[in-house]
N, C-alpha and C positions, 0 to 999 in steps of 0.2 A: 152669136157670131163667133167664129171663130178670132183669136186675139195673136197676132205678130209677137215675135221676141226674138232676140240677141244672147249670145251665150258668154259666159265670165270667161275673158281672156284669164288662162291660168298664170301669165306671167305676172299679173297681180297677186298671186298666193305666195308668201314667202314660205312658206313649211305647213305641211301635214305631219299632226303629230294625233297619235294613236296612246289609248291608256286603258289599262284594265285594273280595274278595280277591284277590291275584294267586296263581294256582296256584305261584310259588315264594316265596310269602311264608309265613317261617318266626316270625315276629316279633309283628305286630299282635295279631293273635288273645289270644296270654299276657298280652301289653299291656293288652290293653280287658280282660279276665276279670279280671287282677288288682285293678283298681279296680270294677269294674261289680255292686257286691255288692245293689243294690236289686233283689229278685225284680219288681216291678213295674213294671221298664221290662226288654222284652224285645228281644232282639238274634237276628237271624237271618241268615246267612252263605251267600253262594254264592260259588264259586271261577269266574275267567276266567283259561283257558290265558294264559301265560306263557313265553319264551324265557329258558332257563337264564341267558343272558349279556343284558345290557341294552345296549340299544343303541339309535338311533332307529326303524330298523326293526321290531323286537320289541315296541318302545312304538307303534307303528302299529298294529300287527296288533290291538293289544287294543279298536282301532275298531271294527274289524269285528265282534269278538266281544262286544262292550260290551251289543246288547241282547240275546242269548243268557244270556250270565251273570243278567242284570237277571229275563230270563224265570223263572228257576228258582229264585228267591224265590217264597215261597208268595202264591198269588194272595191268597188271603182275610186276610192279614194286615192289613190296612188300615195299612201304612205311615206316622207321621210323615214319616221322614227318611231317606232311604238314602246310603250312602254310594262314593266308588268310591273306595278305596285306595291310589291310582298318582299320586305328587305328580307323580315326571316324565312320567308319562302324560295325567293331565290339561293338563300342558304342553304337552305333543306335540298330541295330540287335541282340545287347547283345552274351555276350563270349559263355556260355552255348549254345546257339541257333546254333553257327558258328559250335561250336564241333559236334554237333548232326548232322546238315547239311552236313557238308563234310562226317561224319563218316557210312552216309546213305551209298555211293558209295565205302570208304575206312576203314571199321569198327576196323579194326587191327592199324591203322592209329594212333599216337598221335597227339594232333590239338593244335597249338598256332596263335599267330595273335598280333598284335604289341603294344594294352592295355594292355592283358598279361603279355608280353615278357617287358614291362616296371616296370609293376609292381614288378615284379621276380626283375629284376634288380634294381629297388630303393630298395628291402628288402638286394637284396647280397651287394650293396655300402652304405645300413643303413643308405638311405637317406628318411628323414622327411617333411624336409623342404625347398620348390620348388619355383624356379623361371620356368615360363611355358612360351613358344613361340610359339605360331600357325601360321599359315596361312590364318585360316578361319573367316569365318563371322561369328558375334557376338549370333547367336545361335548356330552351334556347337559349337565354343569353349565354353558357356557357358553348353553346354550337359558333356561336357570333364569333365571341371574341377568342375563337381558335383560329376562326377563317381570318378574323382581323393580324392577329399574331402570327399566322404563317406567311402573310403577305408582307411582314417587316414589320409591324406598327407591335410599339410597343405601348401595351393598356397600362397607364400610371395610375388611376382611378377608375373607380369601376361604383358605381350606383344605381340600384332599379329598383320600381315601385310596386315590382313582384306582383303585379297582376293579368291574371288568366281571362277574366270575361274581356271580349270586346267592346262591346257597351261601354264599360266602365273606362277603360283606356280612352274613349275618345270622348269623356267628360274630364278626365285629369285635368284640372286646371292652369290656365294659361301662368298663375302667382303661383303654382306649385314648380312647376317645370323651370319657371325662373329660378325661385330658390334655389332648387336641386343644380343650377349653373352656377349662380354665386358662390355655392357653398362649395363645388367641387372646383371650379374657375380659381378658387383663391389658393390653390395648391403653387408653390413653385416650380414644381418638377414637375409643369403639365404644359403643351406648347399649346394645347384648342382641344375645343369639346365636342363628341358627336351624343347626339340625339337620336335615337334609332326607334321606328318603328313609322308608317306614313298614318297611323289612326291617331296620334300627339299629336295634337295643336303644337305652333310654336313660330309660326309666321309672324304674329302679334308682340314676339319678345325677345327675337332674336336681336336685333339692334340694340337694344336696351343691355339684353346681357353682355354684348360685345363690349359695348360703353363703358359697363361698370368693371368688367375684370379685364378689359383692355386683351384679349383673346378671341382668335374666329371661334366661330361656331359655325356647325356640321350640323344639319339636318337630312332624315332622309328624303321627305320632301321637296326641299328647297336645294339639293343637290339633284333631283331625280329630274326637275325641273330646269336644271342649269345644262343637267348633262343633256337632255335633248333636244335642248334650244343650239345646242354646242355641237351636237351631230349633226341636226338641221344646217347649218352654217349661218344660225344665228345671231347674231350682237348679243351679248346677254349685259354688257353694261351696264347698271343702271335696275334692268329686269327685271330684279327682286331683290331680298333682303339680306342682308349681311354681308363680310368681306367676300364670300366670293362670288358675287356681283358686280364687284365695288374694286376691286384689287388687279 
């Protein structure tokens, strides 16, 4: 027999938010699920191929494939805010470039990505003056924290755990990541720490670290997170982890 039905009033959806991922990001995904318990802001995920190992080149290619991935978000979702994943790819590919890209497939769409969504967030915590932590080999990080420096912020510490595979970055450990906070947190001449890279764990220790060195902390994650709840016209109150949730 055929079966009757009713359709979702959309005034129940607070936000569609859109995210593309890097085919070897093992990371984000558990991240945003772990906090993201309101049914009524809904999240929709497409994957863009990826090279195992990160490097500049690898972070290029994801230009290419940038509106591909964008495509294969469902048409009809009417998108808030979509996101692209890749701090050091937005880096590489530049912010402007990523917006126009996605915006090919989703033009109503607002577009963030996790340099952005940092930056927004050092201007709302009215943070200056940075202690930076990577993962990556000494030419991204040093792409980063040019981009970071010409936007004002001045890098007072700088520490990375100088690794190229993927894989391996998104087993770095949650006690390591901390450490590497305490250790650089306990400088005087540092006002909050950014953590760059969305395949770091670090949803699990960000409080903690806040705690002990009395300093926000910056993830790209959890900022990339805050920023689209924020474009959305979200509440992000409460939302997730550390002050700038909380502040």
């Amino acid at each position: 027999m055929k079966l009757s039905y009713d359709l979702e009033d959309p005034k129940d959806i607070k936000a569609v938010l859109g995210l593309i991922v890097l085919q070897a990001d093992e990371t984000l995904e558990t991240e945003f699920r772990s906090v993201l318990t309101d049914p009524s802001i809904r999240l929709y995920h497409s994957r863009i191929p990826s090279g195992a190992d990160l490097n500049p080149e690898t972070l290029m290619q994801m230009k290419a494939d940038l509106p591909m991935a964008a495509s294969l978000l469902p048409k009809t979702a009417e998108f808030d805010v979509i996101g692209y994943a890749c701090t050091s790819g937005a880096t590489f590919i530049g912010r402007d470039t990523v917006r126009k890209l996605i915006q090919t497939h989703h033009p109503d769409a607002l577009v963030s990505d996790p340099i952005t969504a940092v930056l927004a967030a050092f201007r709302k915590l009215n943070l200056k003056r940075l202690g930076f932590i990577t993962p990556y080999v000494a030419e991204v990080s040093a792409a980063m924290r040019e981009l970071l420096e010409n936007e004002g912020l001045d890098i007072a510490a700088f520490g990375s755990f100088e690794q190229m595979e993927e894989a391996l970055v998104a087993r770095i450990s949650d006690q390591s990541v901390l450490n590497a906070l305490i250790d650089m947190g306990s400088r005087d001449d540092i006002e909050g720490l950014f953590v760059s890279c969305t395949n770091v764990n670090s949803f699990g220790i960000i409080e903690e670290a806040e705690r002990l060195i009395n300093k926000p902390v910056v993830t790209s994650n959890q900022a990339l997170f805050w920023h689209m709840l924020t474009l959305s016209d979200v509440a992000t109150k409460g939302a997730g982890p550390g002050k700038l949730f909380n502040s």
